[in-house]
Structure formats: structure tokens, C-alpha cells
C-alpha positions as CSV (number, residue, x, y, z in Angstrom):
1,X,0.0,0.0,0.0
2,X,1.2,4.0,-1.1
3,X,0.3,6.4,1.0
4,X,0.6,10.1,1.0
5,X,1.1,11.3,4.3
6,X,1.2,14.8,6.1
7,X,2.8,14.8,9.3
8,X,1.8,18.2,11.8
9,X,4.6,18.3,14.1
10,X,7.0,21.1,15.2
11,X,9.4,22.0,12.5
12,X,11.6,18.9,12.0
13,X,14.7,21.0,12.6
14,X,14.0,20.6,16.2
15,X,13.8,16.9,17.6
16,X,16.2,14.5,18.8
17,X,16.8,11.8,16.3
18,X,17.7,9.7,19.3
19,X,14.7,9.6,21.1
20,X,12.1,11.6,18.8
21,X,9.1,8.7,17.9
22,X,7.3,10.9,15.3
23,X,11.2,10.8,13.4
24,X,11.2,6.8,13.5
25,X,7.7,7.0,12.3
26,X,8.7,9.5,9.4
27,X,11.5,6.8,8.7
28,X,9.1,3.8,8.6
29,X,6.7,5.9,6.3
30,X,9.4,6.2,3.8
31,X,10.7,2.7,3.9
32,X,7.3,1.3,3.2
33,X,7.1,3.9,0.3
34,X,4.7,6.9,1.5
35,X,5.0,10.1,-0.1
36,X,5.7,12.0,2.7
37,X,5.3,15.7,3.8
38,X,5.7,18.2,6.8
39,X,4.0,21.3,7.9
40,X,3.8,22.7,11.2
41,X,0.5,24.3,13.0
42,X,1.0,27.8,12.1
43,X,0.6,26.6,8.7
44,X,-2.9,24.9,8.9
45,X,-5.5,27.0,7.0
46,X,-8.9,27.1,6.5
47,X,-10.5,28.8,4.1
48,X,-13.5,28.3,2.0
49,X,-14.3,25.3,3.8
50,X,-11.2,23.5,2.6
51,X,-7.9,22.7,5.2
52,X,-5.0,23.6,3.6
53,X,-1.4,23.4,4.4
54,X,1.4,25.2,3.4
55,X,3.4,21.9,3.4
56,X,6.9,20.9,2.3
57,X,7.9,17.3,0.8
58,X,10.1,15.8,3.7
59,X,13.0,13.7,3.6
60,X,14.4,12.0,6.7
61,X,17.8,10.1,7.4
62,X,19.3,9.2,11.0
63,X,22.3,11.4,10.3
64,X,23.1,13.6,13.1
65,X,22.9,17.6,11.8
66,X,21.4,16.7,8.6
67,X,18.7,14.5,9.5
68,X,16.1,15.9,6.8
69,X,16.0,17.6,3.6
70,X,12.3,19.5,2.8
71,X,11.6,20.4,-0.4
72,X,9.8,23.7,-1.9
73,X,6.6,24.7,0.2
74,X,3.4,24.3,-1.4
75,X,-0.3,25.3,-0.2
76,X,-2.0,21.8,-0.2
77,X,-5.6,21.0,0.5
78,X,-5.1,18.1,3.5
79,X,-8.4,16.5,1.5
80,X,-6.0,15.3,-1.0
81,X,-3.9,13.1,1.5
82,X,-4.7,9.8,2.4
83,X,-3.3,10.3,6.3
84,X,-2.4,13.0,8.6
85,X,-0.4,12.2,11.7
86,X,-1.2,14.8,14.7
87,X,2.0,15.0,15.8
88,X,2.8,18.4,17.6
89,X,4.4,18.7,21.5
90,X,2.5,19.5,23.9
91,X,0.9,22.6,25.8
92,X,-2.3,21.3,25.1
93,X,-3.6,24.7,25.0
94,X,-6.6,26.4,22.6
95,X,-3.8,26.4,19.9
96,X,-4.0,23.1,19.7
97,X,-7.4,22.8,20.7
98,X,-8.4,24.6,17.8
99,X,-5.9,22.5,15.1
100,X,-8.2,19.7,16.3
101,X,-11.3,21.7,15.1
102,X,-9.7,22.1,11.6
103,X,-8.6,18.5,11.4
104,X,-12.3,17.6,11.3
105,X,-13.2,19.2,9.0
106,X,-11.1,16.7,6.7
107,X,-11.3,13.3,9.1
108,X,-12.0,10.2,8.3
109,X,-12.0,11.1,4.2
110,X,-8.2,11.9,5.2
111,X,-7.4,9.4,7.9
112,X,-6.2,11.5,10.9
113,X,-4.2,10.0,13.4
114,X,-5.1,10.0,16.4
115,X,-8.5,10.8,15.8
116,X,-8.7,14.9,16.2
117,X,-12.0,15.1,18.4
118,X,-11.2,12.0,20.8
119,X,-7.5,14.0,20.9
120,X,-9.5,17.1,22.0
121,X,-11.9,15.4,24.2
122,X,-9.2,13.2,26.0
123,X,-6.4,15.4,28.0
124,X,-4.1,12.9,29.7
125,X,-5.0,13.8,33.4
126,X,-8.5,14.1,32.6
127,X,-9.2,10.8,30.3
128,X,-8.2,8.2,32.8
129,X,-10.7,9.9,35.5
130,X,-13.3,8.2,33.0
131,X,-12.0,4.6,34.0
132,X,-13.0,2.9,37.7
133,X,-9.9,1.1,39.7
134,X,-7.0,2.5,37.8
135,X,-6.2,6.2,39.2
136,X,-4.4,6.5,42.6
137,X,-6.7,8.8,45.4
138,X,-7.0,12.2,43.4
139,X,-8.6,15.8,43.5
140,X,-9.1,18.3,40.5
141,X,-10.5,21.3,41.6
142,X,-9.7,25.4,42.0
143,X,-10.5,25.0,45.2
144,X,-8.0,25.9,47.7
145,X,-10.2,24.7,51.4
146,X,-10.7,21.2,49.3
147,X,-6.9,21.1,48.4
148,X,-6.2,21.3,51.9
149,X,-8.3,19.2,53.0
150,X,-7.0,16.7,50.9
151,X,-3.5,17.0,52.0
152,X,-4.5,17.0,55.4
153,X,-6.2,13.5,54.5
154,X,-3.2,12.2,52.8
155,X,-0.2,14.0,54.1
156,X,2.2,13.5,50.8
157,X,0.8,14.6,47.6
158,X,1.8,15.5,44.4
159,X,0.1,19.0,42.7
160,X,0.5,19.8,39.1
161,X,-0.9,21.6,36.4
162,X,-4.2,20.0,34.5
163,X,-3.1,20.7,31.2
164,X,1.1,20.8,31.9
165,X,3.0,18.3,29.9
166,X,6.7,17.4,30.3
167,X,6.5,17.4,33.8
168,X,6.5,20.7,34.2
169,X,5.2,22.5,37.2
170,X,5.0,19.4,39.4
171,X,5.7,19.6,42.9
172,X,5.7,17.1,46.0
173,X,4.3,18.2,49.0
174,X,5.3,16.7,52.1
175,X,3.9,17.0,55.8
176,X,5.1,20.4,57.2
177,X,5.9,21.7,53.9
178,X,5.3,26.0,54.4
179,X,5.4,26.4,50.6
180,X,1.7,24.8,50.2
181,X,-0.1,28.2,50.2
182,X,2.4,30.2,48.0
183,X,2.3,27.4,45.2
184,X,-1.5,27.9,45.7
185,X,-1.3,31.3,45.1
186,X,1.1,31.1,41.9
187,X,-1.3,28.8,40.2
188,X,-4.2,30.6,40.8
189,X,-2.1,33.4,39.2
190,X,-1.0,32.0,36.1
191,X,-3.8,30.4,35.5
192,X,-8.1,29.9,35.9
193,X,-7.8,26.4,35.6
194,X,-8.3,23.7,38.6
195,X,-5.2,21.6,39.4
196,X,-4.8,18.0,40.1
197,X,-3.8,16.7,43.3
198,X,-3.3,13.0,43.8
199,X,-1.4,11.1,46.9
200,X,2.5,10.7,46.7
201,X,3.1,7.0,45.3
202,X,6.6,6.0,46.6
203,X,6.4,3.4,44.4
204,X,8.1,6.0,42.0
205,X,11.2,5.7,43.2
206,X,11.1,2.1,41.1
207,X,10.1,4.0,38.2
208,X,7.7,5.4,36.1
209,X,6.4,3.1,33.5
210,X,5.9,4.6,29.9
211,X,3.3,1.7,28.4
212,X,2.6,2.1,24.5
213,X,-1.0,0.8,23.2
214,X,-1.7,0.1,19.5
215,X,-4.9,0.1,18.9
216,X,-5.8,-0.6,22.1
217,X,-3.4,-3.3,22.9
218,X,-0.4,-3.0,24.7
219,X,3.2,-3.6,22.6
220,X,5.7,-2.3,24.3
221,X,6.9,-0.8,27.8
222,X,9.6,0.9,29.2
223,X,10.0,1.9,32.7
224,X,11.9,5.8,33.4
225,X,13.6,5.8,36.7
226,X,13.7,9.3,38.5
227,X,17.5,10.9,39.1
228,X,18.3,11.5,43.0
229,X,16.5,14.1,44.7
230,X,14.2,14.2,41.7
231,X,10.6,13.6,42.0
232,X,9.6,13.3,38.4
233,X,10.6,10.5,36.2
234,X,10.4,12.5,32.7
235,X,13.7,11.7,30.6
236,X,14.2,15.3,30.1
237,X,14.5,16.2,33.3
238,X,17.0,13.7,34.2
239,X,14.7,10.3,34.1
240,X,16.7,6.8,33.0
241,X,15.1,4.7,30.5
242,X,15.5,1.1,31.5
243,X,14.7,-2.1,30.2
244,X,10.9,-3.5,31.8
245,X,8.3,-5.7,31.3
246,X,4.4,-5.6,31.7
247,X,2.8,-7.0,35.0
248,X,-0.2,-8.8,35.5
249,X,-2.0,-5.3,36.8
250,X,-0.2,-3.3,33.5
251,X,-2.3,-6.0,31.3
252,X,-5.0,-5.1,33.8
253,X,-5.2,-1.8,33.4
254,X,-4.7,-1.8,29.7
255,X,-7.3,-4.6,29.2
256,X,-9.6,-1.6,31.0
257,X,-8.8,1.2,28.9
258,X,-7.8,-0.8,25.5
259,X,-11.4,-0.8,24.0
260,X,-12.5,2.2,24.3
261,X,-9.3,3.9,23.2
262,X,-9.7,2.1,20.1
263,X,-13.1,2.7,19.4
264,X,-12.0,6.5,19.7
265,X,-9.7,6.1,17.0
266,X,-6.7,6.6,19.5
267,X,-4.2,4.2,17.7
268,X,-1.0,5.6,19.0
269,X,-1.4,6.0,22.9
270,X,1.1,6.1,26.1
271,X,-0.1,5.7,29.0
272,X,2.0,6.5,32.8
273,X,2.0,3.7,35.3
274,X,3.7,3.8,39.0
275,X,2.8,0.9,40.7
276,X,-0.5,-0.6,40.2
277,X,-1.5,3.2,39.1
278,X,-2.4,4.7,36.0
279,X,-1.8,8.7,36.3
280,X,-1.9,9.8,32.6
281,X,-3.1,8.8,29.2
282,X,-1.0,10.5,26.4
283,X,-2.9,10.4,23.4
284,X,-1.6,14.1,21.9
285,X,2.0,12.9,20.8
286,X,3.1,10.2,23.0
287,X,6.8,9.1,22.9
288,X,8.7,6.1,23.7
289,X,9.1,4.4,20.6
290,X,12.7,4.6,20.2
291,X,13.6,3.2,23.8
292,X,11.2,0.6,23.2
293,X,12.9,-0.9,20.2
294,X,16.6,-0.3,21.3
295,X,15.8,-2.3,24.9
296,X,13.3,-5.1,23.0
297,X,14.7,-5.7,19.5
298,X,11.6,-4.5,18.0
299,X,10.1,-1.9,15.6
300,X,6.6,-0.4,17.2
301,X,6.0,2.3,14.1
302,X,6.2,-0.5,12.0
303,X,2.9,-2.2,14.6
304,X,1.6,1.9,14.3
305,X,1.8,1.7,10.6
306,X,0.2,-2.0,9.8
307,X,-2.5,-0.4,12.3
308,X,-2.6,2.9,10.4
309,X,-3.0,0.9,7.3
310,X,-5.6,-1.1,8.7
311,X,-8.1,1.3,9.9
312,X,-7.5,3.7,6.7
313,X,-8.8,-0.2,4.6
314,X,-11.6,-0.2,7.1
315,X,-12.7,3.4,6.4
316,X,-12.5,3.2,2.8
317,X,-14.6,0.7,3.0
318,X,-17.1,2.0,5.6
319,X,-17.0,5.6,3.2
320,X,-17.9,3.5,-0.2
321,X,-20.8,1.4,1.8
């Protein structure tokens, strides 16, 4: 099968060949063939009821400092491609909010990937509160008496940004701490939005398990160990990648979530696992894939792509019916 492929990402000048999973995906796309192109969100247009894209033909190679070549722009109308992979980092803010609107204007004619409306309606903190025995104890609110009531209740917490990504703006809290009421007051003032609060799992100090689901089914995990003196397991912030393998409650948990992520058209997911608890569900771009296939000996955008390929046959077929 030939496909022609947009990819949405930031500009390809800036990942890390090493670690990137929308790069090994790019790579895979061209090894099976795929016409492949690049644009970047500021260049999604709409106009006249058509999405357009002032797009550039993309040409990837694992070659440290020239790892791409893009050829001359061109305003393309994202009807005429057969896939589009929503690919962009991360602040899931009403930039990318709004990039989801667009998309569906043009989904599931052009197969978008993850599906743009379940992307919108499925923020990683707020998704798995839709799911009964996975989350660890937890409090979203704006409410500062409730917030301290529930570190009264559970002593050690973790508080974070709703809509942060990256592990940004996540802070432990431990009994005694005096800076509750100041971080209280900074995210009040940076932002209307509630926070999430959940108890302190000390289980993270084993590590932070990154789980990838295709299509619903889990095919690959890797487990991100925190640095000393670091509370957050995120690679970027000083997190180790290390070989791991899926428990009896990771199959759990993914047996609960699996279906309905699929039925949503979520084909590429990671999900966040610290002990027997699921804290996020990454379904904007999730990453992992490169770790994955170094530690395992495997190639999981190769499984994306047969999946791709598969529910882009089924849609075809549903359109024509």
C-alpha cells in the first residue's frame, strides 16, 4: 500500500533523532514507500471550507545535523492526503485545541491520526478519571479549602498543572511543607484552571512506567527511573530509560482502557504507570518508541503503521458502503 502522508509536528529541525518517535515513524513511512510531507501548525488554513497546508515534501535520514532535507513549500488542500499524523508537543492549549477543530473538517476522508475530536476530548489527566480502579486517590478542583483538605487526608501529595505536559510544574508536597499556600497562590495566578492533586506514590522511586498501546493493545513498555532528589521520572528532566516488562496489573489496566481507546480512534497511545496506578493517558504525541525498540529488539512504528493501514482499509470501505 502507497500512501501520501502529512505529518503536523514542530518543524523537524528541532527533535532529537535519538529519542524523537514521530522521526522513526517519518522513517518507517518512507521505507514502506509513502509520499511523505511536513508542515507545522501555524501553517494549517482554512478557508472556503477546505484545510489547507502550506506543506513541504520531507526527507528524513538518522544522520546527526542533517537528518532531513524539505523540499519547496506548497499550499496543499489536506483532502488530498490519504493520512495525517497529529504530531505536535504539547501545551495542550486552545492552539491546539483549535488545530483539532480544523482537522475535522477533513477526518475520516483523510485518515487523521489520532482521531482529532477524541484528541480534544481526551487530556491525559482528565481521560483516565473516566476509568473505575485505575487512578491513585486524586482531587481536580480550584478550590483551595478542598486542596487542603486533601493534603490533610493524605499527608504526601503530588500538585500539578491540569493541562502541563513534560513534567512541568509538578511539585511534591510533604507534611510540614510551608510552601503549600504560596504554590497555591502562583497557580491561581497564572492560571483559571483547577489543578490535580493526587497522593504521593513511593512506588516511583522504582520508576515510572511509559506503556505504548496500539490500537488498544499493549506492545511495548519501558520503565523511566527518577534521578536523585528528583521527583519526576520524565527523561528530560534527568529520568533513566530502563529495560521493563508488563505486570499482571499493566495487562489489567490496559485490558480496561484498551477498548474504548480504540473505538475512539486513539491508535498511538502512552499511557503512565507507578505501581498498580495509572496517572496519565497520552494520546496528543506520546513518545517512547525509540527506547522501546533499542531495549526489545523490536520496531513499534512498523505495529503503528500496519494499524494505520488497517483502519485507513476499514474506512475506505465503511465511506464507499
Amino acid at each position: 500500500m502507497k500512501l501520501k502522508v502529512a505529518i503536523q509536528m514542530d518543524h523537524v529541525s528541532t527533535i532529537d533523532i535519538d529519542g524523537d518517535s514521530t522521526f522513526v515513524l517519518g522513517l518507517e513511512a518512507q521505507r514502506r514507500g509513502y509520499e511523505v510531507w511536513h508542515y507545522t501548525p501555524p501553517e494549517l488554513i482554512f478557508r472556503d471550507r477546505k484545510v489547507m497546508a502550506r506543506a513541504q515534501p520531507l526527507q528524513l535520514r538518522r544522520e546527526k545535523g542533517n537528518h532531513f532535507t524539505l523540499g519547496a513549500a506548497e499550499m496543499c488542500d489536506l483532502a488530498g492526503f490519504d493520512v495525517v499524523l497529529l504530531r505536535q508537543d504539547p501545551p495542550f492549549d486552545m492552539s491546539y485545541i483549535t488545530t483539532t477543530h480544523l482537522l475535522e473538517h477533513v477526518h475520516p476522508k483523510t485518515l487523521v491520526v489520532n482521531d482529532p475530536a477524541s484528541v480534544r476530548n481526551a487530556p491525559e489527566k482528565l481521560f483516565v478519571t473516566h476509568f473505575d480502579n485505575v487512578m491513585p486517590p486524586t482531587l481536580i478542583t480550584a478550590d483551595a479549602r478542598a486542596l487542603r483538605e486533601f493534603r490533610d487526608e493524605h499527608q504526601d501529595i503530588i500538585l500539578k498543572p491540569l493541562f502541563g505536559n513534560g513534567g512541568s510544574g509538578v511539585f511534591r508536597l510533604r507534611p510540614g511543607d510551608e510552601n503549600f499556600a504560596s504554590l497555591l497562590e502562583m497557580f491561581s495566578q497564572r492560571s483559571r484552571e483547577p489543578v490535580i492533586a493526587q497522593r504521593y506514590l513511593p512506588e516511583v522511586r522504582l520508576g515510572d512506567k511509559r506503556i505504548i498501546l496500539i490500537d488498544g493493545k499493549p506492545a511495548g513498555v519501558v520503565n523511566r527511573v527518577p534521578a536523585e532528589g528528583e521527583a519526576r521520572s520524565n527523561m528530560h528532566v534527568g529520568g533513566k530509560a530502563v529495560k521493563a516488562a508488563l505486570s499482571k496489573r499493566d495487562i489489567e489496566i490496559c485490558e480496561i482502557i484498551g477498548a474504548e481507546l480504540s473505538r475512539l480512534g486513539l491508535i498511538f497511545v502512552g499511557i503512565d504507570v507507578i505501581g498498580d496506578y495509572l496517572t496519565e493517558i497520552n494520546v496528543t504525541s506520546p513518545t517512547g518508541l525509540q527506547q522501546i525498540d533499542r531495549f526489545d529488539g523490536v520496531s513499534l512504528e512498523a505495529q503503528i503503521w500496519d494499524s494505520i493501514e488497517a483502519r485507513y482499509q476499514a474506512t475506505r470501505m465503511g465511506l464507499r458502503e
